[in-house]
N, C-alpha and C positions, 0 to 999 in steps of 0.2 A: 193483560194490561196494554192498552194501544198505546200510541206514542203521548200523546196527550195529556192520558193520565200518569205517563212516567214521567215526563215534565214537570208536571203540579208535583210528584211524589220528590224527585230531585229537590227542585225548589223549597220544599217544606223540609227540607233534610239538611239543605242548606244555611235554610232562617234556623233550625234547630241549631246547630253546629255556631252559626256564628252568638244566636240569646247563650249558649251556652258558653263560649269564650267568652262574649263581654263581662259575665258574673265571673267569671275564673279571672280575665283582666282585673278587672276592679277590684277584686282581690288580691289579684297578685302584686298592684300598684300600688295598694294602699300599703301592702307588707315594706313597700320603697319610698311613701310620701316625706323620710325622715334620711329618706338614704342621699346621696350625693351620685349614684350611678347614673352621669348622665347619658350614657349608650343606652339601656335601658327606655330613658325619659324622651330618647329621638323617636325606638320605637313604637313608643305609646302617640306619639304625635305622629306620627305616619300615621299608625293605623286609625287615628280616630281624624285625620284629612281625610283619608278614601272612606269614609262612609258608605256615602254616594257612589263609589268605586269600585266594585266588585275586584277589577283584574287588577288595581292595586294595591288596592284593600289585603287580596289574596297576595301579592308580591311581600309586602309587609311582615304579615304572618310568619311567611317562608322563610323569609329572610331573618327575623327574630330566633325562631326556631333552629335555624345553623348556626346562631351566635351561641343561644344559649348548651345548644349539642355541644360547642367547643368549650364553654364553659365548666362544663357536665352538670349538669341540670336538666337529668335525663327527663324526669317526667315530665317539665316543662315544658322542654323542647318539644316532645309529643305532643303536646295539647296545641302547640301552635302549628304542630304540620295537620294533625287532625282537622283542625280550624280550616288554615289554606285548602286541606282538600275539600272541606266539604262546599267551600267557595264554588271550587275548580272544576265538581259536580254538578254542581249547580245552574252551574254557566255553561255546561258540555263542554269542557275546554281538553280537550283528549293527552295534548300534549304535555301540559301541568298538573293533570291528571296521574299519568306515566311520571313525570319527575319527583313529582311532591310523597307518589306511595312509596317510587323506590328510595328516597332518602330517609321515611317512615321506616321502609323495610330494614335499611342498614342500621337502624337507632334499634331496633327492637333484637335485632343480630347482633349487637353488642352489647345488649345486657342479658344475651342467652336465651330469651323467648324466641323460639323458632318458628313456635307455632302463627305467633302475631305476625313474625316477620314474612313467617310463606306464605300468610293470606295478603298481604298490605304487595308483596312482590306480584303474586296474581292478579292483583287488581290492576297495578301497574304494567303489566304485560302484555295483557288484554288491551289497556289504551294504545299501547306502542303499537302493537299490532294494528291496532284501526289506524292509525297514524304514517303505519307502513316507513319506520322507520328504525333502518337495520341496526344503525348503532346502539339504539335506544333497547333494542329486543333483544340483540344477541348482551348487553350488558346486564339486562335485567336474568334476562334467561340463565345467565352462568354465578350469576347471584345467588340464584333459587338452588343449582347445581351443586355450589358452597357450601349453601346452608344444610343440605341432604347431606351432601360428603360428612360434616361435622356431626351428626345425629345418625350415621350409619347406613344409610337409605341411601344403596351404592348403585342400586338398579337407576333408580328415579335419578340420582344425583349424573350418570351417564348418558341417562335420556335426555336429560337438560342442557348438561354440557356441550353435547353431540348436536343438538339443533340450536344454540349457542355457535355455535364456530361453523355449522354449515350455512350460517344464517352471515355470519361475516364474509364467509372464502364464495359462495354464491355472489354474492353481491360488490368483492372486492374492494372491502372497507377493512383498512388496515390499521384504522385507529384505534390506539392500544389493544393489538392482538396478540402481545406479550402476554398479559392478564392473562386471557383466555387460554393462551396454551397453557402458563403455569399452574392455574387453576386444576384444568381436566390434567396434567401431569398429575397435581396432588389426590386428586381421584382415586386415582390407580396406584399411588404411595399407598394413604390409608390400607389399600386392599391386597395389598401388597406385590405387584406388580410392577415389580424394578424398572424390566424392562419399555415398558408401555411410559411409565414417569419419567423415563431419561429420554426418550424419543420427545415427548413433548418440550419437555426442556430445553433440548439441543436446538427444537423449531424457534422458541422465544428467546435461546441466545442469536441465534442467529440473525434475525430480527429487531434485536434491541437499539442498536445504533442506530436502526432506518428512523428518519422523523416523522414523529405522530403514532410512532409503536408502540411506546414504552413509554410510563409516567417514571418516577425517581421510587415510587413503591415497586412498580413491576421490575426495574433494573435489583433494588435489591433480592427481591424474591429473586429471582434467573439465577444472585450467586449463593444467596443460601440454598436453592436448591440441588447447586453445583456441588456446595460441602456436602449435602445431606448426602447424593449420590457416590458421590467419591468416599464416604465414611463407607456406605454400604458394601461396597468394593473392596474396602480393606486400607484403602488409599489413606488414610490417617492425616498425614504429611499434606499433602493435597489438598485435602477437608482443611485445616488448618489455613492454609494461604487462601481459600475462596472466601471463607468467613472473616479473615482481614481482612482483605479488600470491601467483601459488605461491611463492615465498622467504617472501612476507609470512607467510604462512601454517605453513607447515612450520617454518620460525625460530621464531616464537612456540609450537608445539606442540614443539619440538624434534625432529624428524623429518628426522633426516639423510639419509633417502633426498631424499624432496622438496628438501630445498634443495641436494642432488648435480645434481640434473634440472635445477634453474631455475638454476643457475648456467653448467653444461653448454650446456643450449639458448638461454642470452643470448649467449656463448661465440658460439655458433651466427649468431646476427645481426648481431654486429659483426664475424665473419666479411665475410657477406655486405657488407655497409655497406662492409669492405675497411678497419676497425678492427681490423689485425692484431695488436696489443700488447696492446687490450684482450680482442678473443678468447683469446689466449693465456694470459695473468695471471686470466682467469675461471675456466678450464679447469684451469689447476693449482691454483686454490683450490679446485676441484670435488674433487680428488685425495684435497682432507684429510675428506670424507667418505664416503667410498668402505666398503663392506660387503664380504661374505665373498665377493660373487657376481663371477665372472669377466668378465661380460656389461659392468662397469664400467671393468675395466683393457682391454676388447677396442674398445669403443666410445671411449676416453680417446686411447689410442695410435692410434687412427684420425683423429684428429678436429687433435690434434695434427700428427700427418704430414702431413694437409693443409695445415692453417695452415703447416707449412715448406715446402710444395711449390710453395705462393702466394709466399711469399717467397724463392724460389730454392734455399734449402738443402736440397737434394735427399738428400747423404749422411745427415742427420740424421734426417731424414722417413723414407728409406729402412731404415735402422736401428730405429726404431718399427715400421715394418710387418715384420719379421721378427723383432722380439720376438714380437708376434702367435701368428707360426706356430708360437713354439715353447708356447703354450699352446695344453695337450690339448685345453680344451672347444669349442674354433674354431668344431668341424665342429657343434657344436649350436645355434650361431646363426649362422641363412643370411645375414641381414641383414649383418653386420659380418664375418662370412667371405667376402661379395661386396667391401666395401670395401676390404678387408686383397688381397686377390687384383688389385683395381683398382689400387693405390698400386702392389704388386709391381710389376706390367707398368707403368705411367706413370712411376715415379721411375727403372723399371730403365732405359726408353727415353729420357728425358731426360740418365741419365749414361752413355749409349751402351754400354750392355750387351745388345745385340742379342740374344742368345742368352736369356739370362734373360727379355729384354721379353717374345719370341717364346712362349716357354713360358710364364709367365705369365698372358699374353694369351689362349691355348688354351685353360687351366686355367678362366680366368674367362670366358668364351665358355660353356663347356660347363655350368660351373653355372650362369651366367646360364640359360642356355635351360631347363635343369632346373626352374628356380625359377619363371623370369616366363614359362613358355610359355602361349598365347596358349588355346589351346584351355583349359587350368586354368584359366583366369582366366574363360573363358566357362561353365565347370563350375560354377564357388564363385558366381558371379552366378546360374546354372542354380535352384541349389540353397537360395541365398537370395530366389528370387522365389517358390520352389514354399513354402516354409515361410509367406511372406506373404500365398501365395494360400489356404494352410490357413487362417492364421492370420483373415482377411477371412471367408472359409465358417463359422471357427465360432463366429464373432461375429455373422453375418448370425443363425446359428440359434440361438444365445444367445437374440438379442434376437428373435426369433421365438417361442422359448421362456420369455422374457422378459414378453411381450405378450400372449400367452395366460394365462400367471399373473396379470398385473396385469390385466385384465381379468373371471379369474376372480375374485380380490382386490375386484376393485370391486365386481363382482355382489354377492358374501358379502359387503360392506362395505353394502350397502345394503339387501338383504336384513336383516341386522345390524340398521340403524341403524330399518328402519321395524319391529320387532320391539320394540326398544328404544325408540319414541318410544310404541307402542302401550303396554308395559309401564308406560312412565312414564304418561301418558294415566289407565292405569286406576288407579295408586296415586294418582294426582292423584285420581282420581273419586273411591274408594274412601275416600279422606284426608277430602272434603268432605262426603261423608255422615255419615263418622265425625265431622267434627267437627261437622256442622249437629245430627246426635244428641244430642252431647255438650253444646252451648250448649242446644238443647230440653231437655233434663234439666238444668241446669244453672240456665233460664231456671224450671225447674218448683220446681228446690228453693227458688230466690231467693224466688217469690211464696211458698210454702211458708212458709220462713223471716220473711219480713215478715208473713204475717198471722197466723204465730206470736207477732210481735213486740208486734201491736197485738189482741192477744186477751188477756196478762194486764194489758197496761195498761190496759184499759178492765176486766176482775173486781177488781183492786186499787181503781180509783174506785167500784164496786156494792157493794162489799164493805162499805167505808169507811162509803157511807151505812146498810148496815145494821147494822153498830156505829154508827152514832149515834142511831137507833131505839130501839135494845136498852139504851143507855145510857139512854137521856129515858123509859125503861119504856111505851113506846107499842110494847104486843105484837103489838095487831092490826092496825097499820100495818107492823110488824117482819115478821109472816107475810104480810102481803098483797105488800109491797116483796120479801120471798123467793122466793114463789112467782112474780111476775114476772119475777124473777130466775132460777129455774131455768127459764124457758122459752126466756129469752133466750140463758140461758148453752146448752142443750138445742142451738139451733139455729146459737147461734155456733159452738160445737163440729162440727156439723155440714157446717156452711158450712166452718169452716176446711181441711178437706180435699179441697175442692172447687173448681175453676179457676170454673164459670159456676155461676149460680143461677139461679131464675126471678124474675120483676122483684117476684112479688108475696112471697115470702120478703123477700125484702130489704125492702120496705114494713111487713110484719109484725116484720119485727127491728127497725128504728128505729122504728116505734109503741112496741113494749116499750119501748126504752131510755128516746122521751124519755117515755114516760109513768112510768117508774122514777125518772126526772131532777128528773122537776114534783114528785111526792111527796115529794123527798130534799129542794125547795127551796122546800117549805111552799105550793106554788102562789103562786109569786112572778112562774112567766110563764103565758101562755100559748101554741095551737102550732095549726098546723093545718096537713092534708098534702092538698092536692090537687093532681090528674091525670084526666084525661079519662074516663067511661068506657068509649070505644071504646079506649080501650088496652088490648091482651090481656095484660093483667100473668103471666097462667100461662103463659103461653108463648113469653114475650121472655125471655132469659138475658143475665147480665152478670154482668162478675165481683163478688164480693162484696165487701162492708165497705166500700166506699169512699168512701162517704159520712159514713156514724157518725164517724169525726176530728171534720169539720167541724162537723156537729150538736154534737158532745160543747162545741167551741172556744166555739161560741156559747153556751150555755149557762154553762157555768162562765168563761167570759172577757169575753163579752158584758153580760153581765146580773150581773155584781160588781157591787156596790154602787152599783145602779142604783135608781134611787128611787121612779122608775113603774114600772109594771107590766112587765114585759119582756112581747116578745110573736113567736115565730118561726114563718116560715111557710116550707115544703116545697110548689115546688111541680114535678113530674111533666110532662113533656110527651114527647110522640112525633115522634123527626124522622124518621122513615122509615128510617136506618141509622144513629141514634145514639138514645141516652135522656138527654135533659135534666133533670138535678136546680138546682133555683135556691132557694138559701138565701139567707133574707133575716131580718135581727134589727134589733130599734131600740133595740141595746145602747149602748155608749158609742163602738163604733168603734174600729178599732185606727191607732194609731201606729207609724212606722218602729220607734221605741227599743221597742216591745212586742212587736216581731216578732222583735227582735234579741235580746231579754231573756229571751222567755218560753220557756224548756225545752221544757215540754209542745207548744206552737206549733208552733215550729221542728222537732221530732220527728213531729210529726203530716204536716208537711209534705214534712220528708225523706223519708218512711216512703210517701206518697201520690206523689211524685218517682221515686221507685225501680221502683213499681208500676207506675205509667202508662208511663214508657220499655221497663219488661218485654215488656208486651202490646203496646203498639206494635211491637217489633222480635218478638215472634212471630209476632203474627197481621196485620204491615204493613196497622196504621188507625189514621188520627187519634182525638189523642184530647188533646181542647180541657179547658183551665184558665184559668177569669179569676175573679181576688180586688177588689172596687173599693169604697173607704169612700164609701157612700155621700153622705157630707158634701161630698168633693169632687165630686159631682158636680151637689147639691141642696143648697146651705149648710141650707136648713130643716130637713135630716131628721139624723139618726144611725143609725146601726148600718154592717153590713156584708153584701156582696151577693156572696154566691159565684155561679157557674154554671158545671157542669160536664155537658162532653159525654163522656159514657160510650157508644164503641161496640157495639152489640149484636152478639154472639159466635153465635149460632143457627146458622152454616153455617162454623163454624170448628172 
């Protein structure tokens, strides 16, 4: 059949399925047209909006179907997952495909059709597989594993299992893989396999806390399995507190299965302890939470008919195990179909019914052997060593494949990181260039600006004196003070764009000024400049103006209403890497309160401050300032004694 015609065949499978619900609907609605269920009367209005709908249409179904399953309105609920799938066939929809059988599957697993249930699980297994979705496969697959375990089929029920849980731990999908271990645990219980059952258990406690591990069913299963294991043991006392805590649990979650189990299996231990009143009155309170599932009434009546076989009333006991028989699903659970066959033959032979004992006793011989033969039991261990011995190989090569990546990983990691330390390295370098650039132009504009600063303060005092020339009509003092003036001004303009000068410009600039100064101040002082002449004034450089402040301070500060003659001397020396200027006046001498008051001072000084730390932090050299009134240091004398070392810049 090509694909084409499996299409058309799909599709006509689907029309069938859904002409066949709507007669079962309209049936089944009419059986309500009188009823008030309005949950019901929502679903029939869903499903007859999606008509035209296929994938709501099918939502619909599904959805009814889980109501009614909760309901118990088994067959109901069937007909409407039946419905939904054959939608979800029909449309090729793989993945509702996989959900809708295995929710069919669990509906037919708990009314003991196994058989329904392992075909409707297969169906859904196969979609999940095309789906390629591991949670969907390993949950289906350990379903199917369940249902074998229950019906005896110990082989099949570990093959299931085993590619169930390889299909999780491959894939490391940890969502609820509590289930799964306690599951393939109960596996290996039924078969009796203490050890293999507590090993798995131990994996789903340990796990149970992590989030997305464990539902509130799988947390109770971990500690009813904890009792069962611990009764096994002998641990009695043990068994007792694990099965509290599941009561504790499932009570508080409201989970009637759960506290069906923990009352059942306490039941169980004061059995043993040989507390037959309390086993008893446990057991029928177990009754009043009992579900749709048979597997409860088959295990109840068994459990029961003991406790009377202990106590000698054997007719009463014996009458519970042949209620048994007459439920159909017996033969789907090997486990409690071994017990029920066990009671037959022991209550039969205790109240001397030979005949029956005998038969009986055959009966359960034959399935025993069936069940617990010895070779199966060496199969399902077979089978579960070879899964561990994969499961060990592909972890050995994991982390072989593991260790080569992190390795590679290191390499590129370090590779990486000396890339990136170089990287940083060069922005670092790059960074300090730019910025040593950036402080040199920066260190350029400052002097710049400062000998901008003290270039119109000093034309503002020349200027000054020749309006006071021009005023006193002394013309030919007025052009002579001009002309001096433009030479000075000629060369301070000169100078001021300029970092070094030669020593002997600067000698020529302060001749001009102070010879500008004496004229302004009627020859009130006088001045003289000397320096060696083995000094090569043309060809030592320094920076400019740095001196003229001081000259200017003495003069007009010095020699203020000074009564003698004022008298300032310049004098010039050569230190081998610096140039000594030494100003010396026999002015009046400055006072703290003159340093602090005088505008002009303090400005000259700031301005001379700012300068010298420039050039020091460019061109890293000293560069010496000493101010000293000379009175304190020669009560006889007056004035004030600058000396200043100016480093010479010639190879900077």
């Amino acid at each position: 059949m090509d694909k084409t015609k499996a299409r058309i065949f799909l599709f006509l499978v689907g029309i069938f399925f859904s002409n066949l619900t709507i007669f079962a609907e309209n049936q089944y609605f009419t059986d309500l047209s009188d009823a008030t269920d309005s949950t019901r009367l929502v679903f029939k209005k869903r499903i007859d909006d999606a008509a035209h709908d296929p994938t709501k249409r099918l939502e619909a179904h599904f959805d009814m179907g889980a109501y009614l399953a909760k309901e118990g309105e088994t067959e109901a609920s069937k007909l409407q997952y039946e419905t939904a799938l054959g939608i979800a066939q029909s449309i090729e929809n793989q993945q509702q495909i996989a959900r809708i059988s295995n929710n069919l599957a669990n509906l037919h697993a708990s009314t003991g059709n196994f058989t329904a249930s392992n075909k409707s699980y297969f169906i859904a297994l196969a979609s999940a597989e095309k789906t390629q979705n591991s949670g969907e496969i390993a949950k289906i697959s350990m379903n199917l594993a369940s249902n074998y375990n229950y019906t005896g089929d110990y082989e099949l029920a570990i093959e299931h299992g085993l590619y169930a849980l390889k299909t999780k731990e491959t894939t490391n999908n940890l969502e609820r893989i509590c289930y799964h271990y306690i599951a393939m645990g109960n596996i290996f219980r039924e078969n009796g396999n203490t050890v293999k059952w507590e090993e798995y258990v131990q994996k789903a406690y340990i796990m149970k806390d992590v989030e997305g591990c464990a539902s509130l069913g799988d947390r109770a299963k971990i500690y009813n399995s904890l009792g069962g294991i611990a009764v096994q043991k002998g641990e009695l006392e043990m068994g007792l507190l694990y099965y509290d805590t599941l009561l504790a649990l499932s009570t508080k979650a409201g989970y009637d299965q759960g506290i069906c189990t923990a009352l059942t299996n306490s039941a169980g231990i004061y059995r043993q302890l040989g507390n037959y009143p309390e086993a008893m009155k446990l057991t029928t309170e177990a009754e009043m939470y009992f579900g749709n599932n048979p597997y409860d009434v088959l295990f109840n009546n068994n459990f029961k008919a003991e406790l009377l076989q202990l106590q000698g009333q054997y007719k009463q006991g014996l009458q519970l195990a042949n209620e048994n028989l007459q439920i159909n699903e017996i033969n789907n659970y090997s486990t409690e179909k071994l017990k029920t066959l066990k009671l037959l033959y022991e209550l039969n032979y205790r109240l001397k019914n030979w005949d029956k004992a005998f038969f009986w006793n055959d009966s359960l011989r034959a399935t025993e052997s069936k069940l617990r033969d010895e070779d199966i039991r060496h199969s399902l261990e077979e089978l579960e060593t070879k899964y561990e011995t994969e499961k060990k190989e592909q972890q050995i090569d994991l982390l072989t494949t593991e260790n080569k990546l992190k390795n590679q990983r290191i390499n590129a990691g370090i590779a990486l990181m000396i890339v990136l330390i170089i990287v940083i390295l060069l922005i670092f370098y790059i960074h300090q260039i730019r910025k040593k650039q950036a402080q040199l132009k920066q260190n350029e504009l400052q002097l710049q600006v400062l000998r901008a600063q003290m270039n119109p303060h000093f034309i503002f005092n020349v200027l000054g004196s020749i309006q006071n020339f021009m005023l006193q009509n002394n013309n030919r003092k007025a052009a002579d003070y001009l002309s001096r003036f433009a030479q000075l001004t000629r060369s301070t303009l000169n100078n001021s764009v300029s970092e070094t000068i030669p020593l002997s410009d600067e000698i020529e600039m302060l001749k001009n000024y102070i010879e500008l100064e004496k004229m302004r101040c009627a020859d009130k002082f006088d001045y003289t400049i000397r320096f060696d002449e083995a000094v090569e004034v043309d060809f030592i450089r320094i920076p400019p103006m740095l001196i003229q402040p001081f000259v200017e301070n003495s003069i007009k500060h010095g020699f203020k209403n000074l009564e003698e003659k004022g008298i300032l001397t310049l004098t010039i020396s050569d230190k081998t890497d610096w140039i000594e200027f030494v100003i010396e006046d026999n002015g009046k001498g400055m006072k703290e309160h003159d340093a602090k008051t005088s505008t002009h001072l303090s400005m000259a000084n700031t301005i001379f401050e700012k300068r010298r730390k420039l050039i020091q932090q460019k061109h890293k050299r000293d560069f010496k300032f000493e101010l000293i009134n000379l009175k304190d240091t020669h009560p006889e004398l007056s004035g004030v004694r600058i000396s200043i070392q100016i480093p010479i810049l010639n190879h900077d």
